[in-house]
C-alpha positions in Angstrom: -18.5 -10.1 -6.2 -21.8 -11.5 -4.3 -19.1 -13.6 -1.6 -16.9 -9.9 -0.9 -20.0 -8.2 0.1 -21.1 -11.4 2.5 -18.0 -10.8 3.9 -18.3 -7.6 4.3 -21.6 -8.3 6.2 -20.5 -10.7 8.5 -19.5 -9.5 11.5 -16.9 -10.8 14.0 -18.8 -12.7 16.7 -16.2 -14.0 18.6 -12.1 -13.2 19.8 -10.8 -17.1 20.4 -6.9 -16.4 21.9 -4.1 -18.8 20.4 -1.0 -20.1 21.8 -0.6 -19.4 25.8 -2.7 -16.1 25.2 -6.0 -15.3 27.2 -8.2 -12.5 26.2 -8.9 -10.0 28.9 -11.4 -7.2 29.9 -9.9 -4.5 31.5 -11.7 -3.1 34.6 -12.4 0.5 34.2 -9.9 2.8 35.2 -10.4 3.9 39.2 -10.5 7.8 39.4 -10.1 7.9 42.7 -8.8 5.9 45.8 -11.0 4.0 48.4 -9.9 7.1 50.7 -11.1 9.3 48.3 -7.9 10.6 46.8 -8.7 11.5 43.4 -6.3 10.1 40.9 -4.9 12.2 38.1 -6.1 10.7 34.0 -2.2 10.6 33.1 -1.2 7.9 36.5 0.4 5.4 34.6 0.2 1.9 36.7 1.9 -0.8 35.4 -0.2 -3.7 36.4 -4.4 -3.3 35.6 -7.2 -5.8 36.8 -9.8 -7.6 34.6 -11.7 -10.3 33.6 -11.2 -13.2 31.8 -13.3 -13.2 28.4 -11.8 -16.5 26.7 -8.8 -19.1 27.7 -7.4 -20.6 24.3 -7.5 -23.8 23.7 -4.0 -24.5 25.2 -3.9 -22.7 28.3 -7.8 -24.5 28.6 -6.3 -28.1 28.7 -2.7 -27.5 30.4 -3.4 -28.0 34.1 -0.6 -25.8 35.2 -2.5 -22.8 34.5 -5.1 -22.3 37.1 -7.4 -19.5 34.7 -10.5 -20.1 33.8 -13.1 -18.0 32.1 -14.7 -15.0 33.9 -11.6 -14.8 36.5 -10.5 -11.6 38.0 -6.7 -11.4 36.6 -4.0 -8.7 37.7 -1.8 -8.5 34.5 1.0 -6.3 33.0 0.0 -4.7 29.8 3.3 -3.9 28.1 2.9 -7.0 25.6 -0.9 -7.1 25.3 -2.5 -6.5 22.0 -5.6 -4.5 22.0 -9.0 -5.5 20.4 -11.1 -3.0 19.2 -14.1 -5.2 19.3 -16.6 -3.5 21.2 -17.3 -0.2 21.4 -16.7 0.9 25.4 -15.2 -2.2 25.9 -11.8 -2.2 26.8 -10.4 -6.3 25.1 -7.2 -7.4 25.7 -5.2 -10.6 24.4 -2.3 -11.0 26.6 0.5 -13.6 27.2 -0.1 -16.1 29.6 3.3 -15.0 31.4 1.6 -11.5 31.9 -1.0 -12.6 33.9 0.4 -12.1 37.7 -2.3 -13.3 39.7 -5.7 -14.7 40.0 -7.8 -13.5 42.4 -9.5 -16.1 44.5 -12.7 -15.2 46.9 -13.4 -17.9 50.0 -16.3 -17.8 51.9 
């Protein structure tokens, strides 16, 4: 009885992605365009931006995969999971192969 209610107080620190997964936090949604266009709350876009929470531990050690933690990422959500994990915080964990593009700043 005493271990069931330690588990029930333990709370989930951490999200740690498996296979060729990566978790993801999804910008916020833009409401309106650099123009100043407003966009309407039902636009349905299929690609979204965010940022890399966590790499698992395979996509981490295959040098093919150029993501790394806290990269900007343009992926498709159609086979992400959700994570309700935070409240206001938008977690994704999505396929490696939905990940489109990093985006890469030079100075």
């Amino acid at each position: 009885m005493q271990r069931d209610t330690q588990r029930k107080r333990a709370k989930l620190e951490t999200v740690e992605p498996l296979g060729k997964r990566v978790l993801i936090r999804k910008d916020e949604d833009k409401k309106a365009t650099r123009g100043g266009i407003a966009l309407p709350d039902s636009i349905e876009i299929p690609t979204i931006t965010g940022r890399v929470v966590a790499v698992s531990a395979q996509i981490a050690a295959d040098d093919n995969f150029p993501i790394r933690q806290y990269d900007k990422v343009l992926f498709n959500p159609k086979n992400s999971v959700p994570v309700d994990f935070e409240p206001g915080n938008q977690l994704f964990v999505v396929p490696i192969e939905d990940v489109v593009a990093v985006f890469r700043f030079r100075s």
